[in-house]
C-alpha positions as CSV (number, residue, x, y, z in Angstrom):
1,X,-12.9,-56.3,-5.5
2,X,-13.6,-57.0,-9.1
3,X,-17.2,-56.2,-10.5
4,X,-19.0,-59.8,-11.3
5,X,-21.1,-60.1,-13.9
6,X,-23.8,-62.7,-15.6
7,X,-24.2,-63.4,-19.2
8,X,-27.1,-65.2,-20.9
9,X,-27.3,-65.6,-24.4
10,X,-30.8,-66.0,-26.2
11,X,-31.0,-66.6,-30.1
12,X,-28.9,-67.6,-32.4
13,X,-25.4,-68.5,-32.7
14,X,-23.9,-65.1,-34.1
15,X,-25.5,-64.1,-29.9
16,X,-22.8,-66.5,-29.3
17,X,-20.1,-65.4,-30.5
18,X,-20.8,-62.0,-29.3
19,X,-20.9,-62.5,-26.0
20,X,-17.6,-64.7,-26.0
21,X,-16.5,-61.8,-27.4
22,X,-18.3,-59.7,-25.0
23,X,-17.3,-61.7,-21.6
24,X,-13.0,-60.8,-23.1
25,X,-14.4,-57.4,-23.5
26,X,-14.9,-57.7,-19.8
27,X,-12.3,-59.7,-18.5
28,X,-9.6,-57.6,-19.5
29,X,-11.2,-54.6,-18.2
30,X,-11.3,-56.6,-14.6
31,X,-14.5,-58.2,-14.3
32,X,-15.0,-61.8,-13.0
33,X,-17.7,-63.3,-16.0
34,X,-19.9,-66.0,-13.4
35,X,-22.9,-68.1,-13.7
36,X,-25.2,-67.3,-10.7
37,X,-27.2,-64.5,-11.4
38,X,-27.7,-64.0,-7.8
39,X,-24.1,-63.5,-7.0
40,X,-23.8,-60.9,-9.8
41,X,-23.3,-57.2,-9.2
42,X,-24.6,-56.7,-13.5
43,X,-26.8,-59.0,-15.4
44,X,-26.6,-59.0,-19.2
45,X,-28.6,-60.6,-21.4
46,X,-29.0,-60.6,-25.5
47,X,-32.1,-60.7,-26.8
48,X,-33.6,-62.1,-30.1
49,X,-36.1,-60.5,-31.6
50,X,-36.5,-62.3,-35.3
51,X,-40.1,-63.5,-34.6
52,X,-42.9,-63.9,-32.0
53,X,-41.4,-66.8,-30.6
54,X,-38.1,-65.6,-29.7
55,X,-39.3,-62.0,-28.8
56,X,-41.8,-63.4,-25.8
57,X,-38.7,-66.0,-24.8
58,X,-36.4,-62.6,-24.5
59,X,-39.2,-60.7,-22.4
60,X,-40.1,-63.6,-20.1
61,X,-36.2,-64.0,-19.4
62,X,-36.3,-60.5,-18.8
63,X,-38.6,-60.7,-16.1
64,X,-36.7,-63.9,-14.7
65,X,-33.5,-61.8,-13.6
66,X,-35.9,-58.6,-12.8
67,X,-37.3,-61.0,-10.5
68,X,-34.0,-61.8,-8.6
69,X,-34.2,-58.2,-7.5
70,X,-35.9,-59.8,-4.3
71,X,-33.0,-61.5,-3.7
72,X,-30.3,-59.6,-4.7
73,X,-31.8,-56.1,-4.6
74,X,-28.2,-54.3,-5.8
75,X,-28.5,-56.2,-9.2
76,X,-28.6,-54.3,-12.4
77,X,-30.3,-56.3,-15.0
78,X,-29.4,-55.0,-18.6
79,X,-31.1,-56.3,-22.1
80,X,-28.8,-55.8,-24.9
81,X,-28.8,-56.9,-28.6
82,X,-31.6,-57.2,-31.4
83,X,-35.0,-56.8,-29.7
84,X,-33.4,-53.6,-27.9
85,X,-32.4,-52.5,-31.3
86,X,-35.5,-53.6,-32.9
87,X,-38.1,-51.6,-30.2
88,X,-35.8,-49.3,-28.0
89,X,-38.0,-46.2,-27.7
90,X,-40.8,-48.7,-27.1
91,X,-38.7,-50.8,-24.3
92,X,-37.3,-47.9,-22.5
93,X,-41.0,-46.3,-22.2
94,X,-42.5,-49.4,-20.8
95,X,-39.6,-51.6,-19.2
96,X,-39.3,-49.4,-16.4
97,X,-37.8,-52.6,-14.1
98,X,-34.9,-52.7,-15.9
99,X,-31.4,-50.9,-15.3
100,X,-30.4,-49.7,-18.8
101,X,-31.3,-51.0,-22.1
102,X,-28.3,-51.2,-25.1
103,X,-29.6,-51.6,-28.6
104,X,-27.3,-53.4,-31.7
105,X,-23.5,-52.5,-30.9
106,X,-19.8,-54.1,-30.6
107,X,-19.1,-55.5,-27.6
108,X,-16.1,-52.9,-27.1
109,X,-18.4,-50.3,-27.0
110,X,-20.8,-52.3,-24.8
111,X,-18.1,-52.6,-22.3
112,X,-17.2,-49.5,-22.7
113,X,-20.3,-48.0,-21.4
114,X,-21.0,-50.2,-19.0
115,X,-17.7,-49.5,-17.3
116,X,-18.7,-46.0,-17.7
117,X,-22.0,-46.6,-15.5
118,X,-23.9,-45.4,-19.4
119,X,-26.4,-48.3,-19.2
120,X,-28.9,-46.7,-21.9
121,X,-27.1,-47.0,-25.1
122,X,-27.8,-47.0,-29.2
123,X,-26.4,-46.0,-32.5
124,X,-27.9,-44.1,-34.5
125,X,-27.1,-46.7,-37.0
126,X,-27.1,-50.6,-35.7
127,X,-23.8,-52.1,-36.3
128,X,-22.4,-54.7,-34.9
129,X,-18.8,-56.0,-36.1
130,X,-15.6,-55.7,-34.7
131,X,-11.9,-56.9,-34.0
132,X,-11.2,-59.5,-31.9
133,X,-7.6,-60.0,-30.4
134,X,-9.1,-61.8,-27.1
135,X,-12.3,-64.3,-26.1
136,X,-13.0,-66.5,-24.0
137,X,-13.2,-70.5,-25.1
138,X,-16.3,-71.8,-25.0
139,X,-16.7,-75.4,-23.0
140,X,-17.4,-77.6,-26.1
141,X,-14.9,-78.1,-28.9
142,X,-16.3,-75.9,-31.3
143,X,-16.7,-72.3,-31.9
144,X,-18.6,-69.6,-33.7
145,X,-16.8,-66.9,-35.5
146,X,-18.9,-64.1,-36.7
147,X,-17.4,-63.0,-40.0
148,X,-20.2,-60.2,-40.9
149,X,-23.0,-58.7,-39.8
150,X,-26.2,-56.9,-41.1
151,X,-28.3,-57.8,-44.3
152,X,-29.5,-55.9,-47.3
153,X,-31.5,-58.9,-48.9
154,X,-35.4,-58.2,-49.8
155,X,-36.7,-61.6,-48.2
156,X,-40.6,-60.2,-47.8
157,X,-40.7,-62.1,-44.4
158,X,-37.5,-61.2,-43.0
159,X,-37.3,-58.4,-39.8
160,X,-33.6,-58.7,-39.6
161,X,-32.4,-55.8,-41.9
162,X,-34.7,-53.6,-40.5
163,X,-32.5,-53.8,-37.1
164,X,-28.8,-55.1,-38.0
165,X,-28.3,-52.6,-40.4
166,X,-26.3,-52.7,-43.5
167,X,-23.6,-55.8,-44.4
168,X,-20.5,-55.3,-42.6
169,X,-17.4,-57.5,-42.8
170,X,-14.9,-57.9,-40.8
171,X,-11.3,-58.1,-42.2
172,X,-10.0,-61.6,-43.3
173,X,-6.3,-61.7,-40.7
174,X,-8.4,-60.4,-38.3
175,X,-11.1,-63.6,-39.0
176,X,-7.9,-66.1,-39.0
177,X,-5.9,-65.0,-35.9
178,X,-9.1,-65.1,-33.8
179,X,-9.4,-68.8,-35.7
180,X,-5.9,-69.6,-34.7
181,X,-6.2,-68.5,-30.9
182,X,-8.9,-70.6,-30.7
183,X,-7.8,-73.5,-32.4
184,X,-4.6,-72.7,-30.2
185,X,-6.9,-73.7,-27.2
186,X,-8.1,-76.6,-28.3
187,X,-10.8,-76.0,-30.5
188,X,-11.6,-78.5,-33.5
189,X,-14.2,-76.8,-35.2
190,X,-14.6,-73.5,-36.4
191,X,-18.3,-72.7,-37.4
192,X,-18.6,-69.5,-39.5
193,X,-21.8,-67.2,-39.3
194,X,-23.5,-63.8,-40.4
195,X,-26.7,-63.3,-41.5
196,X,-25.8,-64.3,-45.3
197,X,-22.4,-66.0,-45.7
198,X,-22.1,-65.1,-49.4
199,X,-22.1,-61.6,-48.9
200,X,-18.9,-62.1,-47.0
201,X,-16.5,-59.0,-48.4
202,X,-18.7,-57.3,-50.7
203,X,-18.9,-54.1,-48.6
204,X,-14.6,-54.5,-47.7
205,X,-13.3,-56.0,-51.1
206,X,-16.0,-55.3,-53.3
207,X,-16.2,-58.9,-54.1
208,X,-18.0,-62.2,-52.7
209,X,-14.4,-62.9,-50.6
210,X,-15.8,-65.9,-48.8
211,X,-13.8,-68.6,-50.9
212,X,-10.6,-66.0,-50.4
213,X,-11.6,-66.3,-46.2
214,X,-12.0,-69.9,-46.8
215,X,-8.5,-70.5,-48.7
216,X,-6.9,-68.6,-45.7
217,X,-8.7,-70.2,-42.5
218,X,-7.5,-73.7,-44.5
219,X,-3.7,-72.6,-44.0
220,X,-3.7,-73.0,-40.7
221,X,-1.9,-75.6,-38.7
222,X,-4.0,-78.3,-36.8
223,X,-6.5,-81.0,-37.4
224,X,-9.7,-79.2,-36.9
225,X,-13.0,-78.7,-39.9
226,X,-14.3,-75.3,-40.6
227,X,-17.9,-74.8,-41.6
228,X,-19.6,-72.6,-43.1
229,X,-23.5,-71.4,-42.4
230,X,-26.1,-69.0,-43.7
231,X,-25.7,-69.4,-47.6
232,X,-28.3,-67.6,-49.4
233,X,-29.2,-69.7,-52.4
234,X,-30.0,-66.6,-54.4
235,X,-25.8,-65.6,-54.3
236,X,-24.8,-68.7,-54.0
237,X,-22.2,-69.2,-57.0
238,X,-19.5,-71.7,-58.5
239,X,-16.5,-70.2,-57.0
240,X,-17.6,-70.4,-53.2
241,X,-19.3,-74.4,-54.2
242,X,-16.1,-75.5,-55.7
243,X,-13.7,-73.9,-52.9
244,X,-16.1,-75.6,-50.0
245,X,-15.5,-79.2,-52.2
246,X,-11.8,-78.6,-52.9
247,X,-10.9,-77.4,-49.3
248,X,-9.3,-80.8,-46.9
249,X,-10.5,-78.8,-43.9
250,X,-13.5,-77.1,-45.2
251,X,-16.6,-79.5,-44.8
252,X,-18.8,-80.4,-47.5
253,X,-21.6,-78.8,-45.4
254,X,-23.9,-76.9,-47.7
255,X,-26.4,-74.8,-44.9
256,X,-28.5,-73.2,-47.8
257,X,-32.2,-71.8,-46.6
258,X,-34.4,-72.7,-49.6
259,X,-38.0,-71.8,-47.6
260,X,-40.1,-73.3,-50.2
261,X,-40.8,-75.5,-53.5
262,X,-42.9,-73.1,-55.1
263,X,-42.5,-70.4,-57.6
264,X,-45.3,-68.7,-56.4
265,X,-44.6,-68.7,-53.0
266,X,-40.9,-68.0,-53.7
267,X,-42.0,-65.0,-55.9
268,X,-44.1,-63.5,-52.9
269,X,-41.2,-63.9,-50.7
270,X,-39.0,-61.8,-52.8
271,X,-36.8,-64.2,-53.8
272,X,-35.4,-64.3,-57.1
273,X,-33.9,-67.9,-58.1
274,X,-36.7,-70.3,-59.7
275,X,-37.0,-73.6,-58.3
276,X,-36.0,-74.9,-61.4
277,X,-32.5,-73.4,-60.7
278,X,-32.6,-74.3,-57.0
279,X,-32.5,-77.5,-58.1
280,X,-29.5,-76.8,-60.7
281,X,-27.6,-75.7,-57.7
282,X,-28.4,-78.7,-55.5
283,X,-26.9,-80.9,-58.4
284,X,-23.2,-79.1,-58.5
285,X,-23.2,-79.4,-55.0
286,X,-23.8,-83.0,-55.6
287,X,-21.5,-83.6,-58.0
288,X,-19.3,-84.5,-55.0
289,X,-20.8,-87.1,-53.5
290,X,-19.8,-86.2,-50.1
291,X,-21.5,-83.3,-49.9
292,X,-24.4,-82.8,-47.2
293,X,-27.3,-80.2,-47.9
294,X,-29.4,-78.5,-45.2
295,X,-32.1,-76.1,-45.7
296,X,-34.7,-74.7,-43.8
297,X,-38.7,-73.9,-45.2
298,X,-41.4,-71.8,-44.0
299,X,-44.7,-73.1,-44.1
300,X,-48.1,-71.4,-43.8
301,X,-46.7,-67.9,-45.9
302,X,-49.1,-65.5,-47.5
303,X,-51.1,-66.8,-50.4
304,X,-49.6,-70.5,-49.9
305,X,-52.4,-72.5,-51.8
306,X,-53.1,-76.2,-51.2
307,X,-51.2,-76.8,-54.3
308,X,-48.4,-74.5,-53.6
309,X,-47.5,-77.1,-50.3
310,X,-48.3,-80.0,-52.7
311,X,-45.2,-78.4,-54.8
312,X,-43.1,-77.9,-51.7
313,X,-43.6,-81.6,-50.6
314,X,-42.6,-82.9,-54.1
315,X,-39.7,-81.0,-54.0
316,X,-38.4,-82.2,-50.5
317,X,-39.6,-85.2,-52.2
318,X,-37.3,-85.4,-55.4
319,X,-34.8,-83.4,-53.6
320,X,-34.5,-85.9,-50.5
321,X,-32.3,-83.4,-48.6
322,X,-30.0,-84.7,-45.9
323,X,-31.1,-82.3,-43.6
324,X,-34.5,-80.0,-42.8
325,X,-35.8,-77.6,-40.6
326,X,-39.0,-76.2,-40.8
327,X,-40.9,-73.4,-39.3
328,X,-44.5,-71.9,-39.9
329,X,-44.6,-68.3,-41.0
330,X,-45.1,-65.5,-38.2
331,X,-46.4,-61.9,-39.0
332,X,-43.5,-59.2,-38.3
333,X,-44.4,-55.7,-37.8
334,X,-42.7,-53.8,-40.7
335,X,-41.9,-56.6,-43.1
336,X,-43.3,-56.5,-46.5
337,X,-45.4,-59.4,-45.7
338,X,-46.9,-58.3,-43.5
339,X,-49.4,-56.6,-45.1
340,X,-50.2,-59.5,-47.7
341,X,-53.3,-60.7,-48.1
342,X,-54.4,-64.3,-48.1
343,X,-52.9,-65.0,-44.7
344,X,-53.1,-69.0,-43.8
345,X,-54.7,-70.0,-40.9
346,X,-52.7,-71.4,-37.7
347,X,-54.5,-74.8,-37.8
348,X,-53.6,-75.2,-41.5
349,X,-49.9,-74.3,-41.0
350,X,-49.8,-76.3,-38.0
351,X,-51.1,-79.6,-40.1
352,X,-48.7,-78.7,-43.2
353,X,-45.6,-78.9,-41.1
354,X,-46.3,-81.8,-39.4
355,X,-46.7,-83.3,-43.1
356,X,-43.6,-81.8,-44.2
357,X,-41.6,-83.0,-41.3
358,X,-43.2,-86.6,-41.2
359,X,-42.0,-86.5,-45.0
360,X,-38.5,-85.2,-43.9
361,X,-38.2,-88.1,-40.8
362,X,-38.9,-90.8,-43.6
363,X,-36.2,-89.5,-45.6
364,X,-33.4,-89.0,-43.3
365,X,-34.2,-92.3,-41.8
366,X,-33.8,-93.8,-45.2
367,X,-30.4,-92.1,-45.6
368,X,-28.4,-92.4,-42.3
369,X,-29.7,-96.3,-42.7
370,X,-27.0,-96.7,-45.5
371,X,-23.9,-95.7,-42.7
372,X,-24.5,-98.9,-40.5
373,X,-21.7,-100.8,-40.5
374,X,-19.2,-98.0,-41.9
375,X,-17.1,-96.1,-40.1
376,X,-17.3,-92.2,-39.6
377,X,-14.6,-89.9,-38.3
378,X,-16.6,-88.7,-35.3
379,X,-15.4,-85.3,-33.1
380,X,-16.8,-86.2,-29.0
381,X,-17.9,-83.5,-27.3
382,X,-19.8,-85.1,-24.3
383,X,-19.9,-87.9,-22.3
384,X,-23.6,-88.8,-20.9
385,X,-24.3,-91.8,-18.6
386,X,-21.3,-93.4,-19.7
387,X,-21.7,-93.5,-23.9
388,X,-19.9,-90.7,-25.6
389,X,-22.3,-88.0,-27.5
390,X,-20.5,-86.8,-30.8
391,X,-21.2,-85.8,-34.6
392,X,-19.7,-86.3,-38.1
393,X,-18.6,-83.4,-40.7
394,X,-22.8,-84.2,-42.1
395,X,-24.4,-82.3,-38.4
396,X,-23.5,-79.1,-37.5
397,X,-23.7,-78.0,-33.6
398,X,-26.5,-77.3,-32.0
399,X,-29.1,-78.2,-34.8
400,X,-28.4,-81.3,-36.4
401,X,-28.4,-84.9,-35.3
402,X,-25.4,-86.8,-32.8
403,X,-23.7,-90.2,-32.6
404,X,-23.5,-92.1,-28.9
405,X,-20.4,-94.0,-29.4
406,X,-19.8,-96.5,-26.7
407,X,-16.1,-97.1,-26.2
408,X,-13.9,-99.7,-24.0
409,X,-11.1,-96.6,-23.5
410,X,-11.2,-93.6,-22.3
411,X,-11.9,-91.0,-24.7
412,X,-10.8,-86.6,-24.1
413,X,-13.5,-84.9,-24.9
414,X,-12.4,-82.7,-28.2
415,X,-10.8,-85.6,-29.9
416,X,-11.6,-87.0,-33.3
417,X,-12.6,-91.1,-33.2
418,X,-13.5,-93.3,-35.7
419,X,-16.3,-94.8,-35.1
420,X,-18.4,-97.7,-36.6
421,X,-22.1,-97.3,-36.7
422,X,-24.2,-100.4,-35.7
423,X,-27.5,-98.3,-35.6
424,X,-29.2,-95.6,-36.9
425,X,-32.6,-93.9,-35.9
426,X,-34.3,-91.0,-37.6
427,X,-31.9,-88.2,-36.8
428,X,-28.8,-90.1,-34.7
429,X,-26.7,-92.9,-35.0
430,X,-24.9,-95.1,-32.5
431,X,-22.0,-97.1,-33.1
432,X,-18.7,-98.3,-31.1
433,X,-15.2,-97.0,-31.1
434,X,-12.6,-99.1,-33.7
């Protein structure tokens, strides 16, 4: 009887496409991959450990299978991924209710050892990419790809190098024919990620190779869109703007994490672009008026004066960017920010990012206001209480806003519509099928 075993993913969406990776990894060494922990002989699941947040969501999940033991006292419950990597010595000290602990590694190898009954597992050095000739599909029409791993960016604020190692791409016909066997089963989107898009290739050809990927994912057969996430708007250049605008199948989705509208504050965080050339870059993406900009801030960071948030608000301001996440700054162990001084109290980042994200509401109300009554090519991906839940090429999975398209036919979920919009709200848009 084949071994069954339960995955859960925690984090972000490069977790994702691990463990699709991971549960292939599996099946074709005979494992059944099921969704009831309690039935499972081996449960798996990948942490996060990027800030406080995600680190106490990994542990308290942790506990949630230990505590299934009771149950199903022949389970082995084994945390893999990035807070393994991140406090391993630490973990396997104090976790003492856990069955084996396997820090940053490919899933090959974390197969591999598992198979072997090895349930304690690291690298000396984390790394964390790999081939991929079989995965399973995910149950939704779109898909990650992880195209590179690991970071060597100085963001002061930023854990992440400290436990994914060094950048690490992955060959481009390897990236397309895992892209084409998924778009062979049906997927219609193809969502790119790695800690920092634009270093894409520098380690394998020496080069920013992301608009080289891009030329070659766009050759392949099918309706479906590619984005691209995770571009660092300090290597951010011409070549990979003008290939995402020129590209049929390549959305103008720009995914570029600013984190703030001050020079100051930008300065402390190690970045290196001014905000005077931020805002250069925001206008050649603009150029083409199709384009759609996301960025992400961080609130509350180390010596961020009342007039350094004034600057960040005018920014978001002027800038009116289509889309905005924001997050308040949390102290990492081992980053250099963590020993600044002038740290900002919680009550005070609290209130700024309420401001900043009533701001941010105002404006993308303003701007999906001006689709009513046009119509959007719309990819369904659910169907809830009897309207269709979808998005345009402007809302990436997972994070963005949705349509609810009501429809007199029936509609397969994975199918492009167009759609007319007869309402908007602050984030999501309704509308009917033409």
């Amino acid at each position: 009887m084949s071994k069954k075993i339960y995955i859960l993913t925690l984090g972000c969406p490069k977790n994702e496409a691990d463990m699709d990776v991971l549960k292939g990894e599996f099946i074709k060494r005979g494992y059944e991959i099921i969704d009831n922990p309690l039935k499972a002989d081996i449960a798996i699941i990948d942490t996060c450990g990027f800030i406080e947040p995600a680190k106490e969501e990994s542990i308290n999940e942790i506990f949630n299978l230990v505590a299934l033991k009771e149950e199903n006292p022949d389970l082995k419950v084994i945390p893999i991924g990035c807070l393994i990597e991140r406090y391993y010595e630490d973990l396997k000290k104090e976790l003492k209710e856990v069955d084996g602990l396997i820090g940053v590694v490919p899933p090959s190898l974390i197969a591999e050892n598992i198979d072997k009954g090895n349930f304690y597992f690291k690298l000396e050095q984390p790394y964390d990419v790999y081939s991929c000739d079989f995965r399973v599909i995910p149950d939704k029409p779109y898909a990650y790809i992880k195209i590179a791993d690991g970071c060597n960016r100085k963001c002061a604020f930023c854990s992440i190098p400290y436990f994914k190692g060094n950048p690490s791409s992955r060959e481009i016909e390897d990236i397309v024919n895992e892209a084409k066997f998924l778009i062979s089963k049906g997927i219609k989107e193809i969502v790119l990620v790695s800690q920092d898009n634009t270093l894409y290739g520098v380690d394998l050809y020496k080069k920013q190779a992301l608009p080289e990927l891009l030329k070659a994912l766009n050759e392949i057969e099918g309706d479906f869109w590619i984005r691209v996430m995770y571009l660092h708007p300090d290597f951010i250049n011409d070549e990979i703007i003008n290939t995402i605008h020129q590209l049929d199948k390549v959305v103008n989705y720009f995914d570029i994490p600013l984190q703030h509208g001050s020079n100051n504050v930008l300065k402390r965080m190690g970045r290196i672009r001014t905000v005077e050339q931020l805002k250069e870059i925001i206008q050649k993406i603009r150029k083409n008026s199709d384009s759609i900009i996301r960025t992400t801030f961080i609130v509350g960071f180390p010596g961020e004066t009342d007039e350094d948030f004034e600057k960040l608000i005018q920014f978001v301001d002027e800038m009116e960017f289509d889309r905005l996440g924001a997050f308040t700054y949390y102290d990492e162990e081992g980053t250099p920010s963590y020993a600044f001084d002038k740290k900002v109290n919680e009550k005070t980042k609290e209130i700024r990012l309420e401001e900043l994200m009533e701001l941010q509401k105002e404006i993308s109300l303003e701007k999906l206001e001006q689709f009513e009554g046009k119509k959007l090519k719309v990819l369904i991906e659910e169907l809830e209480d009897n309207v269709y839940v979808g998005r345009t090429y402007m809302d990436a999975p997972e994070i963005d806003g949705n349509i609810f398209v009501s429809s007199n036919r029936e509609i397969k979920i994975g199918d492009f519509v167009e759609v007319e919009i007869t309402n908007t709200f602050e984030y999501d848009m309704e509308g009917f099928t033409v």
